[in-house]
N, C-alpha and C positions, 0 to 999 in steps of 0.2 A: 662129805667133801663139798666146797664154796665150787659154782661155776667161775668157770675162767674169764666168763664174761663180766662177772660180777665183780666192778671196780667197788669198792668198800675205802671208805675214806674219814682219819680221823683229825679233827682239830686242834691243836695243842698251838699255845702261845705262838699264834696266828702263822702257821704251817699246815701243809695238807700232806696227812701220813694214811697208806695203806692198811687198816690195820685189822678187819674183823666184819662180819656178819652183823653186828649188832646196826652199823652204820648204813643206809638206805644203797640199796646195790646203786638205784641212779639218783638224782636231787629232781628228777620229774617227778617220782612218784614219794617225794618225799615232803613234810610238813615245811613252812616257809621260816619260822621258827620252832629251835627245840634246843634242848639242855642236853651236855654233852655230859659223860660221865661224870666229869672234875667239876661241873656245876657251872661250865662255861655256856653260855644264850649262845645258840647258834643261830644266824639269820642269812636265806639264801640272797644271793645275787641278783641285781637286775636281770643280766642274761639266764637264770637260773641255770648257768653252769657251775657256780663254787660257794662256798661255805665261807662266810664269815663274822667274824666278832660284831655283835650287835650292838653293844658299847661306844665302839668307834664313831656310828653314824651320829647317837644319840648326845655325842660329847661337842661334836663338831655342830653340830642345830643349835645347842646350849649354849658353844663358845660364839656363833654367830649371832643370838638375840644377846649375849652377853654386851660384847660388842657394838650392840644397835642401839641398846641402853646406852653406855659409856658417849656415844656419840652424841644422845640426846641431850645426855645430863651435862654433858661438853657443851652442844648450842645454847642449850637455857642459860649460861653463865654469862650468855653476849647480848646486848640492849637489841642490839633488831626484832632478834627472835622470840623476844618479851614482848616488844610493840607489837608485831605480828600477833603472836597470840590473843595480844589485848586487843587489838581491832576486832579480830576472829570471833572471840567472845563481845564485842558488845556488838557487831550485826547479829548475830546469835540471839542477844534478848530483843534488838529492835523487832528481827522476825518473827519473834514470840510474842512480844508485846502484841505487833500490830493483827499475829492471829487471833488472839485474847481478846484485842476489843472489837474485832470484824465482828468474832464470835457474841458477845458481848451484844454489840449492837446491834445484831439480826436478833439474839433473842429478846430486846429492849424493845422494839422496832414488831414485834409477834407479838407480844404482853402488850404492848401500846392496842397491836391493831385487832387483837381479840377482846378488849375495851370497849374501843370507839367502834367496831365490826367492819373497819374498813383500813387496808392493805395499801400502803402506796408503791409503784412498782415506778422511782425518777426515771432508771435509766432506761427503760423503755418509755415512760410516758403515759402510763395507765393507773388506773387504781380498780380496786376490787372491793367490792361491798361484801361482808361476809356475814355467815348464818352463825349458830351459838357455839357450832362445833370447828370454825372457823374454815368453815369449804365455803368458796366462794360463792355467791347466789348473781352478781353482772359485771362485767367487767366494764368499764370505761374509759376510752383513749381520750387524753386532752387537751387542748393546746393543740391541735392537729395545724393547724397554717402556721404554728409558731414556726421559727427558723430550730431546725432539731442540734444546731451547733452551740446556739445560743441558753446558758443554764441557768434556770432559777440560783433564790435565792431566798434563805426561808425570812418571814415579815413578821413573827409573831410582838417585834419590839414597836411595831406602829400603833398597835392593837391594845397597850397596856393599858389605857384610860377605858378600855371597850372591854367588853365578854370579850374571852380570846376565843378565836377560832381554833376547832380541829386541826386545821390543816393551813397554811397562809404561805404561798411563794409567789415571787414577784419575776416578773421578767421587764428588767431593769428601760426603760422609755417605751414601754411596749404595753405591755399588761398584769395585770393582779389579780391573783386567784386566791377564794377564799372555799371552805367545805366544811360546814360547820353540822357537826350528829347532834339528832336531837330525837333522843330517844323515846317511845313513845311505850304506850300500855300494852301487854299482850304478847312482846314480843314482836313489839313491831321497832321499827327503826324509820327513824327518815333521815334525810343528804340534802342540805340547800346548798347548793352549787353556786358561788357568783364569781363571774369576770365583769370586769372593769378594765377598761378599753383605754390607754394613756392618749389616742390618737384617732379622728375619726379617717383616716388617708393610710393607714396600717394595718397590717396582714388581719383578716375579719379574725370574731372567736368564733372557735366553732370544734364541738365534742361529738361523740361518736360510743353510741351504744349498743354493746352488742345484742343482739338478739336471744343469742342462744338455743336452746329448743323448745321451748314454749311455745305458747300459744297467743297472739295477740291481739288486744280488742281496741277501740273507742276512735275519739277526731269526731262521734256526734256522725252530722249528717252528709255523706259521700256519693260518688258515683263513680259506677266502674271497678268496685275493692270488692275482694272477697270478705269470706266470712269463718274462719279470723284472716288476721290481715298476711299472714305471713309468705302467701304465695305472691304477694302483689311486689309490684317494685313502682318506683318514682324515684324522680332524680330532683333535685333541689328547686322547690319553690315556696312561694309566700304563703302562708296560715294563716290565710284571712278568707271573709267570706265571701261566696260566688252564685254565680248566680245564671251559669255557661254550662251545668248539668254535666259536668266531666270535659267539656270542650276545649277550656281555658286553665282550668284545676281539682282535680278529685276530689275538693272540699264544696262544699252546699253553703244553704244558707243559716243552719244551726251547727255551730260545731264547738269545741272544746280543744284545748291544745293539753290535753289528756291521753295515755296510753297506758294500759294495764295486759299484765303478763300472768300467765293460769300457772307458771311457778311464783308466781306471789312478789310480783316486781311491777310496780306503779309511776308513772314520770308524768311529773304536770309542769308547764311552764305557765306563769304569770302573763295577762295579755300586754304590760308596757313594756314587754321584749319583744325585739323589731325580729321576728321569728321568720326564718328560712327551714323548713328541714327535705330531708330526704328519706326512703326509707327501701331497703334492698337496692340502693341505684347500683348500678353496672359501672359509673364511673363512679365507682366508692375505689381508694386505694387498696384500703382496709382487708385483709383477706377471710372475714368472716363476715354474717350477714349484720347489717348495723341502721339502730335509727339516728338519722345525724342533723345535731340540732347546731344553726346559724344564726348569729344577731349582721345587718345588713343594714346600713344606713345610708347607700348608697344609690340605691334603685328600686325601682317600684315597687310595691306601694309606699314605700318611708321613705324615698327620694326626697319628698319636700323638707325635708330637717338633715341636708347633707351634714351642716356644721354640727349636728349631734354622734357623740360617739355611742359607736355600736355595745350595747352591752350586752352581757350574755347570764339571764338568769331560770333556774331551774329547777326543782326536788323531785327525788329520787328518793320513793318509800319500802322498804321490804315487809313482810310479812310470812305465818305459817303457810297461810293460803290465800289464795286467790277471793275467796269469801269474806275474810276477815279484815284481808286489806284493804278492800272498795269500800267497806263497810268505816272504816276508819277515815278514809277520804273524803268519804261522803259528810261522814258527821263534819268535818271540817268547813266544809263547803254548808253545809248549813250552818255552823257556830260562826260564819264571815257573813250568813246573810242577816242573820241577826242581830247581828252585830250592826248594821248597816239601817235596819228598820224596827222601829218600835211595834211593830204592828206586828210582826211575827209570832202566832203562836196556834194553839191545835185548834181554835175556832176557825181556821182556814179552811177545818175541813169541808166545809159546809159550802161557799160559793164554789169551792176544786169540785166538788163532788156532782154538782149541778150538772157538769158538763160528762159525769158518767152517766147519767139517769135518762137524760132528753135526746133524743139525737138533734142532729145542725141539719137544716134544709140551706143549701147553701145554689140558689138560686143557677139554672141551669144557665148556661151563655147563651143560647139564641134567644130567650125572654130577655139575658140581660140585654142583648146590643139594642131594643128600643123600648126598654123599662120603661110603664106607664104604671098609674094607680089601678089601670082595668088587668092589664096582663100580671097584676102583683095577685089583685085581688082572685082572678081565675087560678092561680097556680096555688093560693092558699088554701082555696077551695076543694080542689081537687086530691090536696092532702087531708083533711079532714073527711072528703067523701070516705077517702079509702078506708079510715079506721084506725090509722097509725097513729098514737102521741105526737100532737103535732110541735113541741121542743122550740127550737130557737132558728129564728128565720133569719138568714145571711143575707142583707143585701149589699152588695158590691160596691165600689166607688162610682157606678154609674146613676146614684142618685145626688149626684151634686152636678151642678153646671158647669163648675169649673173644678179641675181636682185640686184642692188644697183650701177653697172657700166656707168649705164646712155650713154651706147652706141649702139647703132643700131645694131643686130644681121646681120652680114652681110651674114650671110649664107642663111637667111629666106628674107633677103631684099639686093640685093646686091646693086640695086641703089637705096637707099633709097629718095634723094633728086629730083630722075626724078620719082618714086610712087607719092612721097606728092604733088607733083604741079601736077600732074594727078585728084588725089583726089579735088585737090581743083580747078581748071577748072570747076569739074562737078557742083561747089558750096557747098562743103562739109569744114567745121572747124576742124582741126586735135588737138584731144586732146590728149595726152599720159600720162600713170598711172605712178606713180613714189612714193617711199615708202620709209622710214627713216630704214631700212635692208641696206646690206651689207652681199651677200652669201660668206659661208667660201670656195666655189670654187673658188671665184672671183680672178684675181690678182690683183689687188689692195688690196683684205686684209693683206695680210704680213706687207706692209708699211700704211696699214691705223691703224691696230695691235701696230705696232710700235712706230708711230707720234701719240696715245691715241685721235683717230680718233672714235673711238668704246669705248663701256663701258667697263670696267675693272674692277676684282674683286678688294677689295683693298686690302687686303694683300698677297693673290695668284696673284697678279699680271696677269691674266691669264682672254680671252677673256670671256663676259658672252654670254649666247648661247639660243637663242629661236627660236620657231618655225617659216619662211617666210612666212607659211599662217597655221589660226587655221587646217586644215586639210590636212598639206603639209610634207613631210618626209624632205623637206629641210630645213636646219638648217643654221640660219645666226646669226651677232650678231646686234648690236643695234648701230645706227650714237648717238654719243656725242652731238645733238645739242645746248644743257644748253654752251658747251665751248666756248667761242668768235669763236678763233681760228677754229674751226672743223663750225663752224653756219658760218661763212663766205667759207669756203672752199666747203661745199655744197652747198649753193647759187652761186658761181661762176660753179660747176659744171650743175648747171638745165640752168643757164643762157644760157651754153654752148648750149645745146640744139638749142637753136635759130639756131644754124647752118643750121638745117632741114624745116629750115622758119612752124611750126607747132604752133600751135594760145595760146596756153594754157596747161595746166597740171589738172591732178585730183590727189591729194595727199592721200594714203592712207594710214590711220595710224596703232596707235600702243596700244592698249590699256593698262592698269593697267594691266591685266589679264593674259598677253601677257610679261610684261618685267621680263625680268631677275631677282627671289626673293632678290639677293645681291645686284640688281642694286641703287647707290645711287647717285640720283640728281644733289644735293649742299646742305649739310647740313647745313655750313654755313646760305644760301640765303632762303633754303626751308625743309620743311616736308613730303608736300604731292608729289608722285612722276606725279601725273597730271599735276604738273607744267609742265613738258616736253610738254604740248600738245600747252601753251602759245606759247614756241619758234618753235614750229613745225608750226603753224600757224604764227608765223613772218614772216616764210622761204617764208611759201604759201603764202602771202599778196606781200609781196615784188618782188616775182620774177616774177610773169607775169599778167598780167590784169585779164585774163580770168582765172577762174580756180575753182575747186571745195574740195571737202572735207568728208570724211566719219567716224571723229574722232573731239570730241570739249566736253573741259570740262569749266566750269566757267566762259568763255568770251562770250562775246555781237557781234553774228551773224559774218560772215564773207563779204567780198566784192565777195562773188561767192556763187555758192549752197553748199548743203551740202546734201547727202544722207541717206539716212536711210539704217539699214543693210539689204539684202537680203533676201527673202522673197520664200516660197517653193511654188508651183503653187497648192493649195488647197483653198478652199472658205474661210476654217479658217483666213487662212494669211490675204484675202479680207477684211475680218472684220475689222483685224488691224490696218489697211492702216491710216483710220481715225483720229483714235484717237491718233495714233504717230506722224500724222503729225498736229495735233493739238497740242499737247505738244509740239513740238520743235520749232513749231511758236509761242508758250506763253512765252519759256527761250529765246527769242531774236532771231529768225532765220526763216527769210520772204521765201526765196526761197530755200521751200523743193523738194528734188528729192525722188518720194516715190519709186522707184527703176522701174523695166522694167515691164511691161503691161505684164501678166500672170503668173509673178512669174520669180524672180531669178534662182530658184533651181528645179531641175527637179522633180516629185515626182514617182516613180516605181510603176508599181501594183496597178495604182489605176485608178478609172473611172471618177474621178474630172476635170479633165484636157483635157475638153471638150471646144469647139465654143461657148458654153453658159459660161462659165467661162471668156474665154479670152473679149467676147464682153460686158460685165460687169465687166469685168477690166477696158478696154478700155475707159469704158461710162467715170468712173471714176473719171481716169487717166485724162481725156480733160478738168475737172473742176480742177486741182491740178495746183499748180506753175512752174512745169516742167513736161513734156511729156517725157519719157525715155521709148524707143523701143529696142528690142533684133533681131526680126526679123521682117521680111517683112508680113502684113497681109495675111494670107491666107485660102481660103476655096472657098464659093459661091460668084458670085456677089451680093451678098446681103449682106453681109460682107463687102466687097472691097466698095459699095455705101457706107454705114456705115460708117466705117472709115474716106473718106473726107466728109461724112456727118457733121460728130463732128470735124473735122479739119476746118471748114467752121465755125463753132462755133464758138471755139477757139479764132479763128481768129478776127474775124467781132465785136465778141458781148462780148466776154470775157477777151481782152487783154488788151482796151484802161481802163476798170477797175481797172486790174490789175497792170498798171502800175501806175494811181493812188494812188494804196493802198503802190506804192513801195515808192513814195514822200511820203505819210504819215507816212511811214515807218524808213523815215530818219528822221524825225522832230518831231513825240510823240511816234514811236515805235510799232505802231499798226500793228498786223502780217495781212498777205494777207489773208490768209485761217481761217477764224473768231468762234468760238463755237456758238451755237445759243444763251446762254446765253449774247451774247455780242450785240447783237440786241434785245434785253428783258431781263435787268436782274432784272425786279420787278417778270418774274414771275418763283415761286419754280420750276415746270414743267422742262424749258430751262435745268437746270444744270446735266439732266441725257440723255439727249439724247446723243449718240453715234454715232450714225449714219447717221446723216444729218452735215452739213456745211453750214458757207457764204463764200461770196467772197465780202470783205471788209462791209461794209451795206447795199449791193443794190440787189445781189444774193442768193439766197437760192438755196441748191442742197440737194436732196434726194434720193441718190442710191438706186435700188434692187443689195442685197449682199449677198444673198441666192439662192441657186440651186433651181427651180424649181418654184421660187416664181415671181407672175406678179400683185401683188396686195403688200399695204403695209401702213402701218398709220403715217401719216406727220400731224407735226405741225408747224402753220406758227405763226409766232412772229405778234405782234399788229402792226398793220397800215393797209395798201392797198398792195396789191400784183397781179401782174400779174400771171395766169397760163401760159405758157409758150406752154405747149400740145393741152390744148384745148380753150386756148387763153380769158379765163373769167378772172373779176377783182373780185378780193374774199379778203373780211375782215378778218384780223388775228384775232390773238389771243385765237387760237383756234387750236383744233384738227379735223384732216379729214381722217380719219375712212375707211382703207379697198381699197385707192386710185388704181386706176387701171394703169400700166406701163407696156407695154410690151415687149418684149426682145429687142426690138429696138431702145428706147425711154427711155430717162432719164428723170426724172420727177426735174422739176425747176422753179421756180418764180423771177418776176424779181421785185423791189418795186417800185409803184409809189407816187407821189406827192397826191391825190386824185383822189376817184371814175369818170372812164370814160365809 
């Protein structure tokens, strides 16, 4: 028997009949569709309360896209609905089109810049120098005071009689940019960058490079920068030279507008660009760290060429490494100076070398302030008692009467010519200082006045007047050397010298700092007044073999040393020492004189300027390229031992190196006194040390530079190294923790081939 509860329900030509068990007692627990005896689709209800024909639904969905057709095929027979369409369809291919060539053009625009390895980014405003696998290696922003609303325009059609530039857009009464790749050996790349300025009274040029995370070196000779530069900041000033020891400008009196990056990124700018830059400034807009280069024709120092426009030019070199790049630069920097002088070649090595072998007696100051023939001849003596090589005797500009008269004081020296073969008997080299001044005591100024031998205002017609020394109450004016006419009239007067049969000169100059605000070059020829330092080192080059220098802007090293400024006798100054003569051997200049053993300048009142100072000067000084003495060692014989202790060094173990490094020196450029990262530049470590040195590849030196201190932490670069002290071979690449030196002993490693 069926429950009575059990409604059973059959479908027949779309009716609901009671009819049997077979049929689901309720449609809850029943399938949503199912086939009814007669082979009728049964399909339940929305409400799943009833059964019905599932044909019905499927007839009416059918007859309604039937219908949706019919209406279609009905609009398509009316013109609108065809113009419709056909509009529809061709923005359809415009939007395709113009994705095609977006597409198109970005990848044209990649294949271009993995070419030339450089990325232009208009609508920002930058471009990107790229490495082989096309990752960036520096990014640089340009046009930075352009108006950003204002849009180039590409020039390549000005250019067709010309090699075409890389890169050429114009910013229409404003300025012209040109970025031409010129790709070099190795793997290397370089970027000459130039703007051309439509307007000297219009927004300056001026680019912006980022930093990135590197490490940074060079600018030659500083004060006040670390070592690398990267912690330092400065806000915009002139790159020219100083002579205010940080006071007026972190640039010195030897510098280079050179910078080099330990990921293998190199930036030089040419010195007839009226250079501003800045480097981490605080008022940079820029949101990363940037060195930012400016041409400035407006204000000091280029002031006097207002009507000249600012131009802005620059290269930008990449490289695998930091070693390979300098190395490429370098060679440049000598294939320019060669280029320039017939006389260049490896026979140099021989007067260069003179001045590693001797040291410089470079005449104490209280002898100098009343230099006689009796106090020369006591001071020469006294060197010789001692024992030391007695080298090349400096005497100062205080053997002339007047400075710039270039003749013997005959009151202080009556027989000059029976002193100097005295002096040289003993085996002594006579240097005398000589300087581009002209004191207004002198007689010769009237007619040097006259004959436009000196600088002249130009419309006051009337002498310009600067100080003979930064802290001298004498007042002189400045040699014309830029004039043919006055540039040969002083080289005949130095020649003259010869008279006193004397070996060489040391030229001391004149910096930016120091000329005359109205003083003007050759506007014609030039902008920056640095120029003058080109012909001032012509003078030097030309007139005698032997000879030195303490002033050099934008040329490639001289054929003599070059000194660094003077130095006050305090541990601070010690510090220095280092890392300035490490920058001046990276802008091209092997044989540095880091100036005299204890300090130049005497310091008052102070308790620094102690045996322990001077015999850690000393240590030093015996591993540096020139050895420069003021006085005669003195104290204990343990000192005096000391002294030809490390002169016995010098000598034996550190010279045939050195001369070495001086042939490497002519042929890739490689400075004598090396940063450690140059014997390791895989590792990060190397690029912040300061206070160690090589000597070419084969030396390691590690001063104590601090008072008091007989312990100290050295790290030696990968390979084999000999200790030197306590004579073990010890594995680099490492750090050595706490080393113990004591006040007698320079701590040094020499490298070998393999563990012995």
């Amino acid at each position: 028997m069926q429950s009575s509860t059990s409604n059973e329900y059959l479908v027949k030509d779309g009716r609901s009949l009671k009819k049997s068990a077979s049929v689901p007692s309720s449609p809850e627990l029943s399938s949503s569709r199912r086939r009814s005896s007669h082979g009728t689709v049964l399909q339940l209800s929305e409400d799943n309360g009833t059964w019905k024909v599932a044909g019905e639904t499927g007839v009416t969905k059918e007859a309604v896209k039937m219908s949706k057709v019919s209406m279609i095929l009905e609009l398509s027979k009316k013109p609108e609905f065809r113009y419709r369409i056909s509009v529809a369809l061709f923005f359809f291919c415009i939007a395709i089109l113009v994705m095609s060539t977006s597409l198109l053009d970005q990848r044209r625009r990649l294949i271009k810049a993995l070419s030339i390895k450089i990325y232009l980014h208009e609508e920002h405003r930058h471009f990107s120098l790229l490495d082989s696998t096309g990752t960036p290696y520096v990014k640089v922003h340009y046009g930075v005071n352009l108006p950003l609303d204002i849009k180039p325009f590409s020039c390549y059609i000005q250019h067709l009689n010309d090699q075409q530039p890389t890169i050429c857009r114009d910013w229409e009464y404003r300025a012209h940019l040109t970025i031409d790749h010129q790709p070099k050996e190795q793997d290397i790349n370089c970027y000459r960058v130039s703007w051309e300025s439509y307007s000297h009274t219009g927004p300056t040029l001026k680019d912006c490079i980022s930093l990135g995370d590197g490490s940074w070196f060079g600018m030659g000779e500083t004060f006040g920068t670390p070592w690398p530069l990267n912690k330092w900041s400065q806000n915009m000033t002139a790159f020219v030279t100083n002579h205010s020891k940080g006071k007026l400008s972190p640039l010195g009196s030897v510098i280079k507008r050179y910078w080099i990056s330990s990921k293998g990124v190199s930036i030089s700018v040419p010195l007839h660009t009226p250079l501003f830059f800045s480097f981490n400034s605080s008022s940079n807009s820029l949101p990363d760290q940037q060195l930012c280069l400016e041409a400035r024709t407006n204000t000091y120092p280029y002031d006097y060429s207002k009507g000249s426009r600012p131009n802005l030019e620059y290269t930008i070199c990449t490289g695998p490494n930091v070693n390979d790049l300098h190395t490429h630069v370098s060679r440049t920097w000598l294939a320019r100076t060669r280029n320039n002088s017939s006389s260049e070649s490896s026979e140099q090595v021989i007067p260069q070398s003179i001045f590693l072998e001797k040291p410089i007696w470079n005449i104490d100051r209280k002898v100098m302030t009343s230099l006689n023939h009796e106090k020369l001849e006591n001071y020469s003596t006294k060197i010789v008692d001692f024992g030391i090589e007695p080298g090349f005797l400096l005497i100062d500009m205080k053997w002339e009467r007047f400075i710039g008269d270039l003749k013997i004081n005959s009151t202080q020296f009556p027989e000059p010519n029976k002193e100097f073969t005295i002096l040289k008997r003993r085996g002594f080299k006579i240097l005398l200082s000589v300087s581009p001044f002209l004191e207004l005591s002198s007689p010769l100024f009237t007619d040097a006045f006259t004959e436009n031998i000196v600088f002249t205002h130009e419309h006051l017609k009337t002498p310009l007047i600067t100080r003979c020394e930064p802290e001298s109450t004498q007042l002189c004016a400045v040699i014309n050397l830029i004039n043919a006419t006055t540039h040969e009239w002083f080289l005949n007067r130095l020649t003259n010298l010869t008279d006193y049969s004397i070996h060489g000169l040391f030229f001391k100059g004149v910096q930016v700092s120091r000329m005359p605000h109205f003083y003007i070059p050759d506007s014609s020829r030039t902008i920056n007044p640095d120029m003058y330092q080109i012909y001032y080192k012509s003078v030097a080059s030309t007139s005698y073999d032997l000879f030195g220098m303490d002033t050099s802007a934008g040329t490639k090293g001289i054929p003599g040393f070059i000194r660094i400024a003077p130095r006050e006798s305090t541990w601070r100054s010690l510090k220095t020492i280092i890392p300035t003569v490490l920058s001046i051997g990276l802008v091209g200049f092997p044989i540095v004189n880091p100036g005299s053993v204890g300090g130049d300048i005497p310091v008052l009142n102070t308790n620094e300027t102690t045996d322990e100072l001077y015999i850690r000067w000393f240590e030093l000084a015996t591993f540096l390229p020139v050895l420069q003495l003021s006085n005669v060692p003195r104290g204990d014989i343990t000192i005096l031992k000391l002294v030809k202790k490390f002169i016995n060094i010098r000598e034996y173990q550190l010279l045939p190196i050195m001369k070495n490094c001086m042939t490497e020196n002519l042929t890739k450029g490689w400075p004598i006194v090396r940063p450690i990262w140059w014997l390791d530049s895989q590792s990060a470590e190397t690029y912040t040390i300061d206070d160690q040195f090589a000597i070419g590849n084969e030396i390691l030196v590690a001063p104590i530079l601090e008072m008091g201190k007989t312990t100290r932490d050295i790290y030696l670069p990968s390979g084999w190294w000999k200790d030197e002290i306590l004579g073990q071979t010890i594995r680099g690449g490492k750090w050595m923790r706490n080393y113990s030196v004591d006040l007698y002993k320079i701590a040094y490693f020499t490298r070998i081939n393999e563990q012995t």
